[in-house]
C-alpha positions as CSV (number, residue, x, y, z in Angstrom):
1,X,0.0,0.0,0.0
2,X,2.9,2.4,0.4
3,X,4.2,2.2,-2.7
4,X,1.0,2.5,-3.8
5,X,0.6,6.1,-2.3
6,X,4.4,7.0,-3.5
7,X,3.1,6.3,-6.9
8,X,0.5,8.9,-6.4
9,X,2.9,11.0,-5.1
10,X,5.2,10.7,-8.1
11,X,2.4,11.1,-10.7
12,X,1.0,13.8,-9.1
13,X,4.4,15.9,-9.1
14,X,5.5,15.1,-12.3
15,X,1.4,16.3,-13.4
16,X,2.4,19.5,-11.4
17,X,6.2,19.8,-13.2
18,X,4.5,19.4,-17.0
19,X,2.0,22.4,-15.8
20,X,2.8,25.1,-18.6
21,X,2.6,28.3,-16.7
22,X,2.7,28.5,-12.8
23,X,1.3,32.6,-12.9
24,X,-1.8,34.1,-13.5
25,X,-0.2,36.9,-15.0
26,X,-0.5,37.8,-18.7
27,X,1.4,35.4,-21.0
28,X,3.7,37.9,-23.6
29,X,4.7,34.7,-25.6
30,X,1.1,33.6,-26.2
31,X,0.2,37.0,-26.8
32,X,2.3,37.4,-29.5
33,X,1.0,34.2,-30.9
34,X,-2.3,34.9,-31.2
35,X,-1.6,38.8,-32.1
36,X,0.0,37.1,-35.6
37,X,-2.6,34.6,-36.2
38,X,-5.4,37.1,-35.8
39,X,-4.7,40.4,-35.8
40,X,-1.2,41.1,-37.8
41,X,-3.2,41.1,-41.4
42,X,-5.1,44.1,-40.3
43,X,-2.7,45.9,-37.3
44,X,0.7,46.8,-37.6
45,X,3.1,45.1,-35.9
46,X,4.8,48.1,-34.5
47,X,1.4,48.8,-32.9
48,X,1.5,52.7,-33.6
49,X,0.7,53.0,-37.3
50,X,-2.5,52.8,-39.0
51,X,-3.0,50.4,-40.9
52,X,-6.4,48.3,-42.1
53,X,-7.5,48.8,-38.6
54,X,-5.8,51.4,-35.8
55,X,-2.7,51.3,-34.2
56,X,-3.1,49.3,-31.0
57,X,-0.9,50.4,-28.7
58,X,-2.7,52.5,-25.6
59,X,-5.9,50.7,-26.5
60,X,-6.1,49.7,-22.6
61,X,-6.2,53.0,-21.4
62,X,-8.5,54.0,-24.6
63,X,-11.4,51.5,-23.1
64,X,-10.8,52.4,-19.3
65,X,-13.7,54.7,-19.6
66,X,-15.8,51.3,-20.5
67,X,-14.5,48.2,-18.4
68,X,-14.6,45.1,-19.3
69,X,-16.4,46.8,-23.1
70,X,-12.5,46.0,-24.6
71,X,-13.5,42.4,-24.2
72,X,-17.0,42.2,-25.4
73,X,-15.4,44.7,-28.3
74,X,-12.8,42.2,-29.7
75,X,-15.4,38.8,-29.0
76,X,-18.0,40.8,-31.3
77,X,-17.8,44.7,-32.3
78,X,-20.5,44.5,-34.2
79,X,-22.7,43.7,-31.2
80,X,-21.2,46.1,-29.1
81,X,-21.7,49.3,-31.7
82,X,-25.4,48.1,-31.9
83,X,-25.8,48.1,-27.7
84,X,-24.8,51.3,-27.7
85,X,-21.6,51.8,-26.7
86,X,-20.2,55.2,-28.1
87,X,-16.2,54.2,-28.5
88,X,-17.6,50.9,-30.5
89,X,-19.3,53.4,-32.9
90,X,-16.8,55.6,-33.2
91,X,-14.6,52.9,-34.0
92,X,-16.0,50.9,-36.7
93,X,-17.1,54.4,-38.1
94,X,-13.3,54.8,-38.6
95,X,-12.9,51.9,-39.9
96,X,-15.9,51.8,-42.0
97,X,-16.8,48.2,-41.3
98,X,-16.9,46.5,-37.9
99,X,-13.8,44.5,-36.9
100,X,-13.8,40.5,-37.1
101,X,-15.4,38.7,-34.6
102,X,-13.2,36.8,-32.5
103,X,-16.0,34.9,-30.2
104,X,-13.4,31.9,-29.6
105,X,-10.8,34.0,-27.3
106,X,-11.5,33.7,-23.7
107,X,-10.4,36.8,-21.3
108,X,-7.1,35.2,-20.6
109,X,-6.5,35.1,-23.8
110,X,-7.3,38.7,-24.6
111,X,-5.1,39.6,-21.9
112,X,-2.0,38.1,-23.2
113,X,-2.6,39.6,-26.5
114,X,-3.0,43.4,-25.4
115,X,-0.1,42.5,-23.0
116,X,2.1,41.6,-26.1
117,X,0.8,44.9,-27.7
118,X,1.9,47.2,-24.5
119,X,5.2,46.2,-24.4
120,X,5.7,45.7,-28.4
121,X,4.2,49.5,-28.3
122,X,6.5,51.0,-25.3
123,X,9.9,49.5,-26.9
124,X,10.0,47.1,-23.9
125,X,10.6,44.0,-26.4
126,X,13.1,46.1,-28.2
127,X,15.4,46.0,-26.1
128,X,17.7,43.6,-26.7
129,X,17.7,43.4,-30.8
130,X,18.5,39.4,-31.0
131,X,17.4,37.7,-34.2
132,X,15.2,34.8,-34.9
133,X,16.9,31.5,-36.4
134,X,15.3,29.2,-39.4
135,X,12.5,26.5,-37.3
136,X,10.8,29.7,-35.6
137,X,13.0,29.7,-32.3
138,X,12.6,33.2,-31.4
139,X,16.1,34.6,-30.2
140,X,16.2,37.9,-28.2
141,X,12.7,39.3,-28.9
142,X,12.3,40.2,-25.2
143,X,13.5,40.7,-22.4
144,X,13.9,37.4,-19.9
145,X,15.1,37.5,-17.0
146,X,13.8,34.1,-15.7
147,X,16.1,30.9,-14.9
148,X,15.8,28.3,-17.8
149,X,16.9,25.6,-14.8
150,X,14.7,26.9,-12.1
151,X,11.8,24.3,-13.4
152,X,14.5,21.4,-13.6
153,X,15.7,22.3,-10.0
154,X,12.0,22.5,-8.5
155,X,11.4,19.3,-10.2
156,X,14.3,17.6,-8.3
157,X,13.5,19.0,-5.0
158,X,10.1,17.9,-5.2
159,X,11.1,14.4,-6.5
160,X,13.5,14.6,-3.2
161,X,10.8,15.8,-1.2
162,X,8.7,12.7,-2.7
163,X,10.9,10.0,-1.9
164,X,11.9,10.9,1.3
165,X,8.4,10.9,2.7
166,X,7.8,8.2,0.8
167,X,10.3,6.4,2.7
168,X,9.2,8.0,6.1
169,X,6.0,6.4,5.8
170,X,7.1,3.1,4.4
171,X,9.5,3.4,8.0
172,X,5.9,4.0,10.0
173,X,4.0,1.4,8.8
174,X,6.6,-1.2,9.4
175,X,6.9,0.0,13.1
176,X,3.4,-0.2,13.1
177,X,3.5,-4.0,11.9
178,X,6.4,-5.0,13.8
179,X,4.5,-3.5,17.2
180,X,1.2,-5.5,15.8
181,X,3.3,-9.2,15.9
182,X,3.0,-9.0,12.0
183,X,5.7,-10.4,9.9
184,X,8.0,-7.9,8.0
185,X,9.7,-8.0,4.5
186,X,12.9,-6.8,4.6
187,X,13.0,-3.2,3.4
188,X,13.8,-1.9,0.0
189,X,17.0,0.3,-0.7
190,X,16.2,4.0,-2.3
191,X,17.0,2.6,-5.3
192,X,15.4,-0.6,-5.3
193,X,12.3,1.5,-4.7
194,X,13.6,3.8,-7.7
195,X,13.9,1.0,-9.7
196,X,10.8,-1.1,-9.1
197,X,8.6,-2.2,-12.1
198,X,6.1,0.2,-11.2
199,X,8.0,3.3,-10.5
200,X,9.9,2.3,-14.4
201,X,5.9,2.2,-16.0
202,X,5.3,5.6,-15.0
203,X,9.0,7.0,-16.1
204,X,8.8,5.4,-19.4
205,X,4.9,6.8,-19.7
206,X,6.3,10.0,-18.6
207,X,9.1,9.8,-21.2
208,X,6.6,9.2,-24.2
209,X,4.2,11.4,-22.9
210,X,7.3,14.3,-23.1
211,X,8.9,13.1,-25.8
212,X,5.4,12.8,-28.3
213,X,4.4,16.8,-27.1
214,X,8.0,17.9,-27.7
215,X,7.8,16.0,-31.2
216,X,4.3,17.6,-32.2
217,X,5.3,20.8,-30.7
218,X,8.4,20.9,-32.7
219,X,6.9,19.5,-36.2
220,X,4.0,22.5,-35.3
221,X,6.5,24.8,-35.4
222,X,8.5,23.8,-38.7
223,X,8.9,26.5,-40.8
224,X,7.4,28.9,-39.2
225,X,10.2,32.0,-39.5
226,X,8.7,35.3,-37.7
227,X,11.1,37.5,-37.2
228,X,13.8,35.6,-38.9
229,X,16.6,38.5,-40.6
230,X,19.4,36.2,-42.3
231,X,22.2,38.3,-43.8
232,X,22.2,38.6,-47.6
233,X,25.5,38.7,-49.9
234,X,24.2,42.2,-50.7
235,X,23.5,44.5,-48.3
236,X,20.2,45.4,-50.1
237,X,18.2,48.0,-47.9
238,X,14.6,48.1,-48.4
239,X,14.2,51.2,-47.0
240,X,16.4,53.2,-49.6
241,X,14.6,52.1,-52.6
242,X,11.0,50.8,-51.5
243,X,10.8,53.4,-49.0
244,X,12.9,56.5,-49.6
245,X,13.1,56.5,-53.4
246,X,9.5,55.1,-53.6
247,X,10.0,52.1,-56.1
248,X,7.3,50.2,-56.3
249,X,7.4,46.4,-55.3
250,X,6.5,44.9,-58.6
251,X,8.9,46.7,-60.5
252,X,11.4,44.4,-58.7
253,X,9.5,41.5,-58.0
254,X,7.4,41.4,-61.2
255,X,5.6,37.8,-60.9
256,X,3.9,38.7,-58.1
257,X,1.2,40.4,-60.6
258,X,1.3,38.0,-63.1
259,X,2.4,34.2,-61.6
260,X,2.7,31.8,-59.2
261,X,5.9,33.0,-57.5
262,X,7.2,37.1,-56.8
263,X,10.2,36.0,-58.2
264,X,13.6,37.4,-57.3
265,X,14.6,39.9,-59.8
266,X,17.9,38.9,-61.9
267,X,20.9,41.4,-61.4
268,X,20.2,43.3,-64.4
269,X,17.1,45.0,-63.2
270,X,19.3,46.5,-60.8
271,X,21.7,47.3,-63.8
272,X,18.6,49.3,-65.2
273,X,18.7,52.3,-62.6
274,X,22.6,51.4,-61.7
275,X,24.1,51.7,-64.8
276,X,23.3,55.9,-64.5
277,X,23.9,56.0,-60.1
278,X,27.1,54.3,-59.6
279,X,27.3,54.9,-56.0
280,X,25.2,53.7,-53.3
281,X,23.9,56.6,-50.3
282,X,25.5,54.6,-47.6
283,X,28.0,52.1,-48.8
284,X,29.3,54.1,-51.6
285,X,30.6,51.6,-54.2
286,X,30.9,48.6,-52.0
287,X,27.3,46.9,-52.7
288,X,27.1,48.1,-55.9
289,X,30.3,46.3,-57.4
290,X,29.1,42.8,-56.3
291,X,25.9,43.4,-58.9
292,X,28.0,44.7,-61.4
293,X,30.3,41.7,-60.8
294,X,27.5,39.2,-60.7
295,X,25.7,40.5,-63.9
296,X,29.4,41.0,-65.9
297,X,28.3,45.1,-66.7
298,X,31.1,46.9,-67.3
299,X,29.7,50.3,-65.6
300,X,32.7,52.9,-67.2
301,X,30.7,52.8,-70.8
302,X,27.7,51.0,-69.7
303,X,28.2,47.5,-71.7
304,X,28.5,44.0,-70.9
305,X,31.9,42.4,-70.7
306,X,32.6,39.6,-73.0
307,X,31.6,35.9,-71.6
308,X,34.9,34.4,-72.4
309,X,36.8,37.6,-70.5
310,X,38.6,35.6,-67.8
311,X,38.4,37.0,-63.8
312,X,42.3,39.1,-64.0
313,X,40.9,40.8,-67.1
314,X,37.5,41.4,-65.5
315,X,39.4,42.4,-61.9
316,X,41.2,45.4,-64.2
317,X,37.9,46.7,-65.6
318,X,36.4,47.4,-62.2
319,X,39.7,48.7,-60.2
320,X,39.9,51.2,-63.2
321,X,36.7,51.9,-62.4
322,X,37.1,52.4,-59.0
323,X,39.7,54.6,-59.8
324,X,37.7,56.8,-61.1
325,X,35.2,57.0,-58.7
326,X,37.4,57.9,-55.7
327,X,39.9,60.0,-57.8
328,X,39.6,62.9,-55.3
329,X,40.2,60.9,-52.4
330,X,43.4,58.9,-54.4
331,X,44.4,62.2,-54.5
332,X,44.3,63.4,-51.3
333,X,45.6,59.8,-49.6
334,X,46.6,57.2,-52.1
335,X,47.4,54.3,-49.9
336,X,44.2,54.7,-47.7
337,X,42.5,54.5,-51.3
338,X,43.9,51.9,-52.5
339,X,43.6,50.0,-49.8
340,X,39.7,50.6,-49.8
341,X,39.9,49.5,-53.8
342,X,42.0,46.3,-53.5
343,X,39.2,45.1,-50.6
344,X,36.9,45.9,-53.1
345,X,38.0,44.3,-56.1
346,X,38.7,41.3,-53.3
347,X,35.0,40.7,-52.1
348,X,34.1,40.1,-55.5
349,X,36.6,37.3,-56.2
350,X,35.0,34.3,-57.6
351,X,31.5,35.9,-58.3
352,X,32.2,37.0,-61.9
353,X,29.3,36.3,-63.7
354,X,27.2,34.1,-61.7
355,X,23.9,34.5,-59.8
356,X,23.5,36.2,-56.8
357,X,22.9,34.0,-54.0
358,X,20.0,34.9,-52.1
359,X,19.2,33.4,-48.6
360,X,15.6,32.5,-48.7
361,X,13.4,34.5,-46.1
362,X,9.5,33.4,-46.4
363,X,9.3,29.3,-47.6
364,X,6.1,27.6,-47.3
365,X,5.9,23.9,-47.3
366,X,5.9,22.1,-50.4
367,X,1.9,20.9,-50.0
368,X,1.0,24.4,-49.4
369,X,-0.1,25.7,-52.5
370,X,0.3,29.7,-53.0
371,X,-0.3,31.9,-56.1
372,X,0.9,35.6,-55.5
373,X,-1.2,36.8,-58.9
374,X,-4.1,35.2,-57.0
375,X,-3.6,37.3,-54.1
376,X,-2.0,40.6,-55.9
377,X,-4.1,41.4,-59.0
378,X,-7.1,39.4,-58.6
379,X,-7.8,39.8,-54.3
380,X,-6.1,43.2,-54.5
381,X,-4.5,42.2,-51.5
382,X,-1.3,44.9,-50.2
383,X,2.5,43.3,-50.0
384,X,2.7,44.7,-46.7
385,X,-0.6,42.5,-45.9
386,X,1.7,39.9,-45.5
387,X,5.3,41.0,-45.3
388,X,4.8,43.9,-43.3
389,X,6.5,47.9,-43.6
390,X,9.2,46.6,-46.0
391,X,9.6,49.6,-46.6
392,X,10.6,50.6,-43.8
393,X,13.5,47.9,-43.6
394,X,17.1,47.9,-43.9
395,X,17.3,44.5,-43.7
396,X,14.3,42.4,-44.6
397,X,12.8,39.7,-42.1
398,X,9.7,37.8,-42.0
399,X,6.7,39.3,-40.7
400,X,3.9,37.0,-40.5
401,X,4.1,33.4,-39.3
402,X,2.6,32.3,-42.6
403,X,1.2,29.8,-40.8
404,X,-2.1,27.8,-41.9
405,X,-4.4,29.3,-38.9
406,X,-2.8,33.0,-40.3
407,X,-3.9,32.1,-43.8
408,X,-7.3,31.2,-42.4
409,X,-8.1,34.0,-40.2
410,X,-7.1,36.3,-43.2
411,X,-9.7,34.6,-45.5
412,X,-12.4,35.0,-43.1
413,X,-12.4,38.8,-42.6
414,X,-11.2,39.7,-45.9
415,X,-13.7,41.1,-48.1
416,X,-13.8,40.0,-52.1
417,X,-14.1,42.8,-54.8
418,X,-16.4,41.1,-57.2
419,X,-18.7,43.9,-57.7
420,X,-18.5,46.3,-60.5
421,X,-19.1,49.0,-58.4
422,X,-21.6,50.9,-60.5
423,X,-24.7,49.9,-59.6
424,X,-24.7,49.1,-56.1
425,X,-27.6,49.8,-53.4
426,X,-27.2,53.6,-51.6
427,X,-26.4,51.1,-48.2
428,X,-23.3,49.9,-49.9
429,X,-20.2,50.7,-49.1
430,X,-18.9,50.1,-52.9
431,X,-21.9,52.3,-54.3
432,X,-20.8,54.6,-57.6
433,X,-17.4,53.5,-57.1
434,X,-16.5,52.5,-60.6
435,X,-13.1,52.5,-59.6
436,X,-13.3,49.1,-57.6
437,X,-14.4,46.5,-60.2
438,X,-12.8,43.5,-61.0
439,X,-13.3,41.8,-64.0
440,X,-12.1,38.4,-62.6
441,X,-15.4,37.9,-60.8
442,X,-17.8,38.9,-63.1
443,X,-19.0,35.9,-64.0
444,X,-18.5,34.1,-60.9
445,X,-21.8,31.8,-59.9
446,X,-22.6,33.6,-56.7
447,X,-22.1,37.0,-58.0
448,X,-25.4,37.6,-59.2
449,X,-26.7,36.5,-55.4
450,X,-23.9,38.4,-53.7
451,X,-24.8,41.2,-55.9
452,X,-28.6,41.7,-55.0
453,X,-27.6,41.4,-51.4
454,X,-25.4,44.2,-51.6
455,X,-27.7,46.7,-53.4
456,X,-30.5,46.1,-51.1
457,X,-28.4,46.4,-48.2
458,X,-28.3,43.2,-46.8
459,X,-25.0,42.8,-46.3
460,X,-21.9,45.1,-46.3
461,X,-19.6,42.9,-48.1
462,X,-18.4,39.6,-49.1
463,X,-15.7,37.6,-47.5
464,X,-13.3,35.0,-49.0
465,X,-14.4,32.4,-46.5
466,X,-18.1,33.3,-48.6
467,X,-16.8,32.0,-51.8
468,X,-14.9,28.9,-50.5
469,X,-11.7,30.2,-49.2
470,X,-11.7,27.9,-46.5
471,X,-11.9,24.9,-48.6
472,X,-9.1,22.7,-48.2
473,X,-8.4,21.7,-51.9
474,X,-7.7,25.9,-52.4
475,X,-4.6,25.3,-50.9
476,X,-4.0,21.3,-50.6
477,X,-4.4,19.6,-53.9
């Protein structure tokens, strides 16, 4: 019977040690979590910018004049603007539709999220500027200042604690038998207790148990790169051409309109602004002679060098070149120049007339079927929808988890523009806006349906989930 109750003892400590989270306090890692599957393809992720819907951050002290209404706001705003609450009105009025119910979160859950949005918001997770590595391990996002051994060392004590008082019972009862006249089996060692067939059951249950949620938790999380910022062979900002010099994101990435895949654009599209500015606003020539390298263009009378030229021959062309770039600065300190031109001419070496090689950033699973034209020209759908402020990047990371529940969420409160936006209903939000229509769905076998609804008011738009965005063969064929 007492190893009976040290059984219970053991099962009901390691039940205690497998407990996720010992606090009651907002969870910053599940809020982030469940800010990206639900709310990143409509909030931005610095969480004070506009975006679809408002920047985030303060949104607490926002809804202190109404508590507990920032609940009941995110489960259904709809519901809430109807009941009368003045900031839900104001809201969706700024908005212009009401915001996507999300009936499934409990309060805990809510918490965690506007948790994550505080201290994203205040700079507090900002703080130390770590990475994120390929598989989704986030590296340096926030601060922690926990113990990573502390649950390993509570676990030990209590499995201490555990044995002892098993055996301080087990020492009880045989007093108690011996003072009875019973017979007594000799008593079992620490280890023999340790050891017993019983105690092995449970540890090798435990160990599957562990091992199977670490496994599943793991393959869950495959993939799945938020955050992650590799280093490219070209320091390529983002910012300077998307965002300061305004280029537009097809220019560069031209499939995205018209394919499958956004493609990475070949050296020579680079060659078609940089054959005319030959020097880069930060790194002067240093970025700019790896493309010229890669794509063979000889940039001192804007041709390509020949094929066959071999690498010395090519190596003359660009320190020539160089030459004349800096020709004030050879003048005022040769060797320093120099120096700067033969490091130059050296981080090229090897890369005469080959591709670039990217590092891959977004990379969905092969049974994940994605068509950017799909999303760009047909759904009308932003690039930042998906890969965030780009724009506002110097080096470019992943912003969304792209994960399937993301991809989801997204197709349920996204509206579809199959209208043609002339003769809509006065309720409508499209109505006389010839601008909006899209030819694609013209002809679509729910439109005429969809259509009536709209003009008589019945509805205020038409989600993808509507038209069978939620299918499974969309994406999994």
């Amino acid at each position: 019977m007492i190893y009976q109750r040290l059984l219970s003892l053991y099962a009901i400590t390691l039940l205690i040690a497998m407990l996720p989270n010992w606090s009651m306090a907002a969870d910053v890692n599940n809020g982030k979590s469940l800010f990206l599957e639900k709310c990143a393809s409509c909030h931005n992720n610095d969480m004070k910018s506009d975006m679809t819907g408002p920047a985030l951050y303060g949104a607490k002290d926002r809804w202190k004049k109404y508590p507990g209404a920032i609940y009941e706001w995110i489960r259904n705003s709809e519901a809430l603007a109807e009941a009368g609450n003045p900031r839900a009105k104001t809201m969706i009025n700024w908005a212009g539709s009401a915001m996507t119910a999300f009936g499934e979160l409990d309060d805990a859950q809510i918490d965690d999220i506007l948790e994550y949005v505080e201290k994203k918001g205040s700079g507090a997770l900002d703080k130390d500027k770590g990475g994120a590595v390929p598989g989704g391990k986030q590296v340096g996002n926030q601060e922690d200042n926990s113990n990573p051994y502390l649950g390993y060392i509570l676990l030990a004590v209590l499995l201490m604690a555990v044995a002892l008082l098993g055996r301080y019972i087990n020492s009880l009862t045989r007093l108690s038998q011996q003072n009875a006249g019973e017979v007594v089996d000799a008593e079992k060692s620490v280890l023999g207790v340790l050891f017993s067939p019983s105690v092995v059951k449970l540890l090798i249950f435990a160990l599957v148990l562990f091992g199977g949620y670490t496994t599943v938790n793991n393959a869950i999380g495959l993939g799945r790169q938020t955050n992650y910022q590799p280093t490219q062979p070209i320091n390529f900002s983002h910012k300077i051409h998307a965002g300061d010099n305004g280029i537009d994101c097809q220019y560069c990435h031209d499939g995205a309109r018209r394919s499958k895949h956004s493609v990475i654009p070949a050296s020579n599209t680079c060659i078609n602004c940089h054959a005319n500015i030959q020097k880069g606003s930060k790194d002067g020539t240093k970025e700019l002679i790896k493309v010229y390298a890669a794509s063979g263009f000889n940039p001192i009378d804007n041709t390509y060098l020949p094929a066959d030229m071999d690498d010395a021959a090519r190596a003359k062309v660009y320190k020539k070149w160089l030459r004349k770039m800096y020709a004030k600065e050879w003048e005022a300190n040769e060797s320093s120049t120099d120096l700067m031109i033969d490091e130059q001419i050296a981080s090229v070496k090897g890369t005469y007339n080959k591709p670039i090689e990217w590092v891959r950033i977004h990379n969905l699973p092969d049974h994940v079927y994605f068509n950017h034209a799909q999303h760009v020209t047909v759904g009308k759908v932003k690039c930042e929808t998906c890969h965030g402020e780009v724009s506002e990047m110097d080096k470019v990371k992943q912003h969304a988890p792209l994960s399937m529940g993301w991809c989801v969420n997204c197709h349920r409160q996204t509206e579809v523009q199959f209208h043609d936006g002339l003769n809509e209903g006065k309720n409508s939000p499209y109505a006389g806006d010839g601008n909006k229509a899209n030819a694609y769905y013209t002809d679509y076998k729910y439109y005429e349906r969809y259509h009536e609804e709209l003009k008589n008011g019945k509805r205020k738009g038409v989600t993808v989930e509507e038209i069978g965005g939620l299918e499974c063969q969309k994406c999994h064929y």
